[in-house]
Structures are given as structure tokens and as C-alpha cells.
C-alpha positions in Angstrom: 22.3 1.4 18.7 19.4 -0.1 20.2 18.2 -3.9 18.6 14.6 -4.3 17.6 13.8 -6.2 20.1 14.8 -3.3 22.4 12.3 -0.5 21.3 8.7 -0.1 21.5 7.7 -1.5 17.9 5.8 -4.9 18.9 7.1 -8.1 17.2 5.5 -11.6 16.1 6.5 -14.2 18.6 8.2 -17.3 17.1 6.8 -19.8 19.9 3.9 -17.8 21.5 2.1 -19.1 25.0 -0.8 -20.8 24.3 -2.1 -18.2 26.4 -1.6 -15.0 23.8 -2.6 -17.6 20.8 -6.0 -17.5 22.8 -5.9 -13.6 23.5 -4.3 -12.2 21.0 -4.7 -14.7 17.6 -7.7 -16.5 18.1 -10.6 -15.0 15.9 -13.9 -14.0 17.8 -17.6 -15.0 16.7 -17.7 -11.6 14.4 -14.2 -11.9 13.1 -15.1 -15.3 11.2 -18.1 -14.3 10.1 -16.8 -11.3 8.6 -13.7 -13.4 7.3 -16.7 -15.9 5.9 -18.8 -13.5 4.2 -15.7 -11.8 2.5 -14.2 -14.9 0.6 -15.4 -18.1 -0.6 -12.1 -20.2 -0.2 -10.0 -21.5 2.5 -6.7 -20.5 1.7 -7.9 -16.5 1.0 -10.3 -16.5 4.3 -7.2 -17.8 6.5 -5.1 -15.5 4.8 -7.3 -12.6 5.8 -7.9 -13.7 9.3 -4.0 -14.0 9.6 -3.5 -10.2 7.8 -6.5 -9.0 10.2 -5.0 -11.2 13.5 -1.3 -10.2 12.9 -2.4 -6.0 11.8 -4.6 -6.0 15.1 -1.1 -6.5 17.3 1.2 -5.1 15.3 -0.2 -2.0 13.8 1.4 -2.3 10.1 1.0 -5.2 7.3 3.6 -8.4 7.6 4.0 -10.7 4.6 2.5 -14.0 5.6 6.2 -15.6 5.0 7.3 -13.8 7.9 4.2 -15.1 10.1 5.7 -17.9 12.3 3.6 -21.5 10.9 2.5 -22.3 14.5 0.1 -18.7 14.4 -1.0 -20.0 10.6 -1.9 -23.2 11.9 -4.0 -21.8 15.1 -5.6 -19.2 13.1 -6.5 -22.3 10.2 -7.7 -24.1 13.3 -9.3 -22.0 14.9 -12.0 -21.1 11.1 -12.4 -24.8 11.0 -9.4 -26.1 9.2 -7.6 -29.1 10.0 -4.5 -27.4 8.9 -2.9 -24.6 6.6 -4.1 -24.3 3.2 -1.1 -25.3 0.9 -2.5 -22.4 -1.4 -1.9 -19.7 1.4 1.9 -19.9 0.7 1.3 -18.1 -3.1 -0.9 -15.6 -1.0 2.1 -13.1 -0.3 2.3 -12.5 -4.1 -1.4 -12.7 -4.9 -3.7 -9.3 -5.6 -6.5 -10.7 -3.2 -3.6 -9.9 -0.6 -3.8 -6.4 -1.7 -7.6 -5.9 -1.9 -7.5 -8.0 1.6 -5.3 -4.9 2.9 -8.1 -2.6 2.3 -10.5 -4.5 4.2 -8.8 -5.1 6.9 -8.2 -1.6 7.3 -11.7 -0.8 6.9 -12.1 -3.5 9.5 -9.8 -1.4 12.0 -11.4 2.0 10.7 -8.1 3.2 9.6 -6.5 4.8 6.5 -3.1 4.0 5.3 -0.9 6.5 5.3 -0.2 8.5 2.5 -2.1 11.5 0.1 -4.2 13.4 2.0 -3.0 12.5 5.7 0.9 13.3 4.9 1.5 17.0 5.8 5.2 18.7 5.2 6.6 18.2 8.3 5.7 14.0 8.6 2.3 15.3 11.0 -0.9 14.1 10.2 -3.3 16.4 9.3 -6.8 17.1 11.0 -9.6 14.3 9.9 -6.9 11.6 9.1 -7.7 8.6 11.6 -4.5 6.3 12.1 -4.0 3.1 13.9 -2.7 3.6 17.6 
């Protein structure tokens, strides 16, 4: 059976270049404004930047736990933090997690999958917008 790291389900680095820290992880102009107007704190706006960052590669929600520290740190660094919040490590098990997952997906204009969108057969039906 094929490993993960064989198939086509993308994966989060645990040393990436500097190079896709720029492309892929670094928040534009609109991204941290929208990150800005959205929380008040620095532990809940890096924690949605990194939900927004990490969702915009992989497609699906990680825990922040399972987000490698150097991508917390470049994403802190890059909304004007010298370094991680020490809060953002109780963020996993928080509810503004949660309410974060719904805007990111409004962010990405998608819908999580479920209710509506899940037809008999695992197809989704016509109207339902996923991620691709």
C-alpha cells in the first residue's frame, strides 16, 4: 500500500524553502487586513492567518499542533509579531477555532461538506461549491 507521502493529498513541510514560506505562507496586503478586522488579539489573528495559510495549500482544516513551529513563527512574523503568541498553543481546543473555520471558508467561498451537498452515492449535488 502506497505511504502518504506517495499519493496526491498535499502535506505540510517540516523544514520548508524559504522560497514556498514566501509563496505559499506569507499573508498578502488583503489577507492581514482581513485577519485584522476579524479579531482584536494576537494569538486569535495568527491563529486564523495560520488556519487560512495552511487551508489555502491543503484544502482541509489541520490542528495548529500539527503545523510545524517554523510556519507559526513566519506567519507571526510576517502580521508584525516578533514571535508566536504563547496563547496560540490553547487555540486547538478553543471555540474561536471553530467560528475561525467558518470564516475561513467564507474566505475561500466554500462550504464544508455535509447536509445539503452529501448525495447517496458520496457525489455532490448541483449548487454545492467545494474546494479544488
Amino acid at each position: 500500500m502506497a505511504g502518504i507521502g506517495d499519493t496526491a493529498y498535499p502535506q505540510l513541510k517540516t523544514a520548508p524553502s524559504a522560497k514556498e514560506l514566501a509563496d505559499v505562507y506569507t499573508p498578502n496586503f488583503v489577507e492581514l487586513v482581513w485577519a485584522e478586522k476579524r479579531t482584536r488579539e494576537p494569538a486569535p489573528r495568527v491563529g486564523l492567518l495560520a488556519l487560512l495559510k495552511t487551508f489555502q495549500r491543503l484544502g482541509y482544516f489541520v490542528p495548529l499542533s500539527d503545523v510545524p513551529v517554523c510556519l507559526l513563527e513566519h506567519i507571526a512574523r510576517s502580521a508584525g509579531y516578533d514571535s508566536v503568541p504563547a496563547e496560540l498553543f490553547h487555540y486547538d481546543a478553543s471555540s474561536v477555532r471553530r467560528r475561525h473555520m467558518l470564516l475561513v471558508r467564507d474566505y475561500a467561498a466554500v462550504k464544508a461538506w455535509g447536509g445539503r451537498c452529501r448525495g447517496c452515492n458520496g457525489d455532490s449535488k448541483p449548487g454545492c461549491r467545494t474546494y479544488a
